[in-house]
N, CA and C of each residue as an Amber inpcrd file, in Angstrom:
protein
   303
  21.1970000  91.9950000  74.6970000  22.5140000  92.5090000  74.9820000
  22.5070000  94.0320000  75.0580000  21.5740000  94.7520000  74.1060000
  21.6320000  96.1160000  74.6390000  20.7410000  96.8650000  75.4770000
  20.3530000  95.8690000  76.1160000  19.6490000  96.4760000  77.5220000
  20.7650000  96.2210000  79.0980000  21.4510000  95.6410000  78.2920000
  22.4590000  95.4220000  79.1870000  23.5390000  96.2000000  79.3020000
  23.9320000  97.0000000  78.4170000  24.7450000  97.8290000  77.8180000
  24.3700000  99.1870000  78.2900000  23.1010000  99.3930000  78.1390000
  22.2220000 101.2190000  78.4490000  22.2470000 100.6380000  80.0060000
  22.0240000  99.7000000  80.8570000  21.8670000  99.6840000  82.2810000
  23.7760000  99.8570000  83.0830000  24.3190000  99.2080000  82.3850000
  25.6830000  99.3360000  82.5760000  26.1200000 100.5410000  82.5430000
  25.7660000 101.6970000  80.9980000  25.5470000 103.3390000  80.9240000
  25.3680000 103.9900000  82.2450000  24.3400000 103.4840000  82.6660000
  23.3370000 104.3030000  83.2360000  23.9160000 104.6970000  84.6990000
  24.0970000 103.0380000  85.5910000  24.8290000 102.8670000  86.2210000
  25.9610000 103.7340000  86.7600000  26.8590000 103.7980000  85.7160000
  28.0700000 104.2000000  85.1980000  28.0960000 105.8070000  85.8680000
  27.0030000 106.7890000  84.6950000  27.1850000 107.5490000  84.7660000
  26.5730000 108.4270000  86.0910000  25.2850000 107.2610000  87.0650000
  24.8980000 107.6920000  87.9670000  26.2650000 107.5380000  89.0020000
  27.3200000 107.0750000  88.8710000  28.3270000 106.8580000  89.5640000
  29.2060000 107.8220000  89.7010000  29.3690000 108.3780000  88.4500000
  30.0240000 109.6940000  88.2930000  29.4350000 111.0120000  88.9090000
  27.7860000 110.9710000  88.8010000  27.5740000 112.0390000  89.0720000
  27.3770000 112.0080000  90.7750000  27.4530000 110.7840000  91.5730000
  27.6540000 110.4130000  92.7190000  29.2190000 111.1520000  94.1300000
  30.0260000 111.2460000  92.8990000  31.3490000 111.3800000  93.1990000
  31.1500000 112.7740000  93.4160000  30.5130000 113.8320000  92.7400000
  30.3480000 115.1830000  93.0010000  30.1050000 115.4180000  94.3910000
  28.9080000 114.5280000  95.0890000  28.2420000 114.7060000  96.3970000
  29.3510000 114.2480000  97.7330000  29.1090000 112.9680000  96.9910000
  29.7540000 111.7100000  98.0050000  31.5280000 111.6200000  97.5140000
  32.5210000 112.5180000  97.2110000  33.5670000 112.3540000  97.0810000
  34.3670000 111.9970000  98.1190000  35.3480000 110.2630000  97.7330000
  35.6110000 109.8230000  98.8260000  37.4970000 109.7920000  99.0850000
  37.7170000 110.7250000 100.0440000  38.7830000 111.0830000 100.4650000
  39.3660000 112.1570000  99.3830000  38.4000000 113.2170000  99.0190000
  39.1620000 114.5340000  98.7130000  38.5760000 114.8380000  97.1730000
  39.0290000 115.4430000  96.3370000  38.8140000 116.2010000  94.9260000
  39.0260000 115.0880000  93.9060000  38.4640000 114.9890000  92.8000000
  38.9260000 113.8940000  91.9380000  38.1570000 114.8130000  90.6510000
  39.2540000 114.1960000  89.4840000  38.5690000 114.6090000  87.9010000
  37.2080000 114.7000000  87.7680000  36.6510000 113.5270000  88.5020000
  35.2370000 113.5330000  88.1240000  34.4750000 114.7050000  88.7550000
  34.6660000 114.7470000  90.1490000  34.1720000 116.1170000  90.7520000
  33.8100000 117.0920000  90.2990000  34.9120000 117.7330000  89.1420000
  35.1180000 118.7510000  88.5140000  34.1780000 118.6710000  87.2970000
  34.2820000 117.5760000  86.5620000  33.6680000 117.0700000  85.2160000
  32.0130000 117.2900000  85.8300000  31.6370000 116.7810000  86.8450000
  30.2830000 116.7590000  87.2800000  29.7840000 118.3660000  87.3620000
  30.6570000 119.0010000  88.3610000  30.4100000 120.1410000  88.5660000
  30.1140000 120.9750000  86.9190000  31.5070000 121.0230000  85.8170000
  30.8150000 121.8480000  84.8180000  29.6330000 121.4400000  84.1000000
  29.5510000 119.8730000  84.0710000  28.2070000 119.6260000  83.7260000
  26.9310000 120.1630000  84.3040000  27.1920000 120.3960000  85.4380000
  25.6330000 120.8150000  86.2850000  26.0320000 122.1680000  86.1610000
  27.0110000 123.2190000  85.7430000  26.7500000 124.6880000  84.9910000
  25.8770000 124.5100000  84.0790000  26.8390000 123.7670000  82.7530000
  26.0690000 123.7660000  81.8010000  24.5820000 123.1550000  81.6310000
  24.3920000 122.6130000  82.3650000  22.7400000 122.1330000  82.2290000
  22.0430000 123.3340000  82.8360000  22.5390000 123.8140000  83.4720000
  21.3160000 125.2980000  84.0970000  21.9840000 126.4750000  83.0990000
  22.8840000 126.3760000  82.3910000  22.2370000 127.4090000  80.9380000
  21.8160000 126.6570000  79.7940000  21.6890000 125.5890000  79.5200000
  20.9490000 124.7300000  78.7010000  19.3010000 125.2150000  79.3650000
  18.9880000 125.1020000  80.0150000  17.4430000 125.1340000  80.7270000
  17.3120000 126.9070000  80.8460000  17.8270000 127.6080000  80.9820000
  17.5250000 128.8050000  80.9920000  17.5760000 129.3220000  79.6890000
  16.7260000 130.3190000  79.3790000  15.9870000 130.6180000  77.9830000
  17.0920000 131.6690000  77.7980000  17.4610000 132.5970000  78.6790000
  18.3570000 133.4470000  78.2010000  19.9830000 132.9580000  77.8740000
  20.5290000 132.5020000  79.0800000  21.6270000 131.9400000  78.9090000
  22.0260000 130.8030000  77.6630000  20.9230000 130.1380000  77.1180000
  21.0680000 128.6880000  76.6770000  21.3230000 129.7510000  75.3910000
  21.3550000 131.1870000  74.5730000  21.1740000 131.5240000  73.8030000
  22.9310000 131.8010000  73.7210000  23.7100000 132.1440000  74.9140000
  24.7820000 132.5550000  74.9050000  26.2680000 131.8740000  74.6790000
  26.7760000 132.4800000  74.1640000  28.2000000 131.4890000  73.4940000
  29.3890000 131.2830000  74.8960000  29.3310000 130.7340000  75.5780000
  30.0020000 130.9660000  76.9670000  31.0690000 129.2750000  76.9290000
  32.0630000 129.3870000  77.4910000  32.8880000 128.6090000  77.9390000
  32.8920000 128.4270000  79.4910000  32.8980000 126.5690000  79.9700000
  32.6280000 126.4360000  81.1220000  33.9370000 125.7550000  81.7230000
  34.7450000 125.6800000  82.4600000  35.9130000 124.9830000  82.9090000
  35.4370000 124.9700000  84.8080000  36.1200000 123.8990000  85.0550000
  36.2070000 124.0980000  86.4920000  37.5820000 123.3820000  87.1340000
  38.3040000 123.8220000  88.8610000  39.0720000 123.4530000  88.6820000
  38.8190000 123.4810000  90.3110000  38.9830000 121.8910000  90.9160000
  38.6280000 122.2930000  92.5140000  37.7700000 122.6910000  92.9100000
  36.5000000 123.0290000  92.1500000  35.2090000 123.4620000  92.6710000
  35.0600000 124.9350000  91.8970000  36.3830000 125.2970000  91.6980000
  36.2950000 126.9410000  91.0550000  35.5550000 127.0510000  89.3860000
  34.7610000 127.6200000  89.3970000  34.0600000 127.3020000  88.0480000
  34.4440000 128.8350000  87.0740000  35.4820000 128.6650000  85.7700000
  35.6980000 129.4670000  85.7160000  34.6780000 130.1280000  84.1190000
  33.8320000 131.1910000  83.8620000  32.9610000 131.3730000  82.6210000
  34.0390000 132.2700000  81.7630000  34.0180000 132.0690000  80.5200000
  34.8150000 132.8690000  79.5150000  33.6730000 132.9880000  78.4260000
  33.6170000 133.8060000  77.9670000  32.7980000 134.6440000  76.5210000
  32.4960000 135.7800000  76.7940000  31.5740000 136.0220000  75.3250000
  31.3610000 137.1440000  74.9850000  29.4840000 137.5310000  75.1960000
  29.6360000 138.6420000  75.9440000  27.7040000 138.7540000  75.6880000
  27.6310000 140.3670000  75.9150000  26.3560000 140.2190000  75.3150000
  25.8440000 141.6620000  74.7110000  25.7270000 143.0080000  76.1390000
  25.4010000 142.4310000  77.5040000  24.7970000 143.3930000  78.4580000
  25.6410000 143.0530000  79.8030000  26.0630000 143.6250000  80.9000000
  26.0280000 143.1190000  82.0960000  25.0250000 142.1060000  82.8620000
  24.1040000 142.3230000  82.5540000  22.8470000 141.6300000  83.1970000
  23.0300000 140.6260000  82.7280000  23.3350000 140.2690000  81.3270000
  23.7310000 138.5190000  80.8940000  24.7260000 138.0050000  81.3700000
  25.9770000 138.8220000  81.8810000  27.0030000 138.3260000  82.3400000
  26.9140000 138.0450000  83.7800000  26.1330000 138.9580000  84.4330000
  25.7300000 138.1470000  85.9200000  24.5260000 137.0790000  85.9810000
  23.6330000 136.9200000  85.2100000  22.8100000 135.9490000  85.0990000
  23.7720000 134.5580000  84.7100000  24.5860000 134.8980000  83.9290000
  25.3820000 133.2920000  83.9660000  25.8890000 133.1940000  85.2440000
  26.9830000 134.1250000  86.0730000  27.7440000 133.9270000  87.1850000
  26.2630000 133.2690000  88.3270000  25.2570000 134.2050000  87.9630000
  24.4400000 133.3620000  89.4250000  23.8520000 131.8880000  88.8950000
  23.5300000 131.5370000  87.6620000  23.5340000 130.4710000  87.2480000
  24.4130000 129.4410000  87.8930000  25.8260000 129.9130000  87.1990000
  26.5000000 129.0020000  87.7980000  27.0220000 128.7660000  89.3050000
  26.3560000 129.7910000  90.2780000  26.5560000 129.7840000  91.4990000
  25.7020000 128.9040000  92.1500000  24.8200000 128.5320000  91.6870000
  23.4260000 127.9180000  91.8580000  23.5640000 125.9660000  91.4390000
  24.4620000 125.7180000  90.9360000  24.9430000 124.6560000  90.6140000
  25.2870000 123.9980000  91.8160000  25.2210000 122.5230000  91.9960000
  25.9350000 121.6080000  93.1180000  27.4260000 121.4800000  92.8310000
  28.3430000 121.9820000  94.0090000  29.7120000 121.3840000  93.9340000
  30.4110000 122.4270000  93.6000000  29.3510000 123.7590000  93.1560000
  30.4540000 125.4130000  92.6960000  30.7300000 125.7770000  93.9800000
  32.3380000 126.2690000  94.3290000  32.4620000 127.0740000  95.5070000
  32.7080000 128.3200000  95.1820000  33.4930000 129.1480000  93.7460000
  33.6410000 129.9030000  93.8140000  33.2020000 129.9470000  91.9680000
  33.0280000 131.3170000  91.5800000  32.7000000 131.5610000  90.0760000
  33.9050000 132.4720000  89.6050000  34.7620000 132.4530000  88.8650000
  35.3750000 133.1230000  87.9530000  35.2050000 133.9300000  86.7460000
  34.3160000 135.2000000  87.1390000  33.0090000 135.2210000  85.5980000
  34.1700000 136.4140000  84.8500000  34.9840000 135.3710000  83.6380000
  36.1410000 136.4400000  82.5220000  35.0200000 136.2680000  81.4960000
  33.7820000 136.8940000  81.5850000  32.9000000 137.1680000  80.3180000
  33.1430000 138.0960000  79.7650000  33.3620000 138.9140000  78.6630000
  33.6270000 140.4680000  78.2630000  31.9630000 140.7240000  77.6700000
  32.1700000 142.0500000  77.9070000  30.8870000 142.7110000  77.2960000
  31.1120000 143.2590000  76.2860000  30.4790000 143.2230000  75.2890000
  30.0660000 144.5360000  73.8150000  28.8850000 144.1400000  73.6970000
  28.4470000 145.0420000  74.1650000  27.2410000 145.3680000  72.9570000
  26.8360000 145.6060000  71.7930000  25.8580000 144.6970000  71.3930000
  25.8320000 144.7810000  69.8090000  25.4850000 146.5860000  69.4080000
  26.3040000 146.9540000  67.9090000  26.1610000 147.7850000  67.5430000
  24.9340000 148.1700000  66.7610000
C-alpha cells in the first residue's frame, strides 16, 4: 500500500510541476507555486545564495525577492538567480542592503 501512495505522490506532484510549462488556458495557483519553487531551488543549490535569508513570492509570473543581505553583488546574484528560473517573467528584487558592521 505504500508504494502505492509515493507513486500516487509522485505522479501528483509531476503534475503540478507540468502546469508551469504546459498551462492549460491561462495562469493558475499552481503556475505561480511552481515558479517560486524553481527560485527557491536555484538558491538552495547555489553556495552563496543558499546562505541568504531572502523571501520568495510570485504573482503571474512576477517573482517578487524581499530580505536583507550584506553587499549589492548578493542582491543581484539572487535577482539573476531568480531570472534564470522556468516561468519568471519579471523579478521584483525589494532586497535591502547593510552591511555587516
Amino acid at each position: 500500500m505504500g508504494g502505492i501512495r509515493k507513486l500516487v505522490g509522485v505522479v501528483f506532484a509531476a503534475s503540478l510541476a507540468g502546469c508551469a510549462h504546459y498551462p492549460l488556458g491561462g495562469k493558475t495557483a499552481y503556475d505561480d507555486a511552481a515558479v517560486t519553487t524553481a527560485v527557491k531551488a536555484r538558491f538552495a543549490l547555489d553556495p552563496v545564495a543558499s546562505a541568504m535569508n531572502l523571501a520568495v513570492s510570485t504573482n503571474g509570473g512576477k517573482v517578487h525577492l524581499v530580505g536583507v543581505v550584506d553587499s549589492r553583488e548578493q542582491s543581484d546574484r539572487a535577482a539573476r538567480l531568480a531570472r534564470s528560473a522556468p516561468g519568471v517573467k519579471v523579478v521584483d528584487n525589494q532586497i535591502s542592503i547593510q552591511p555587516r558592521s
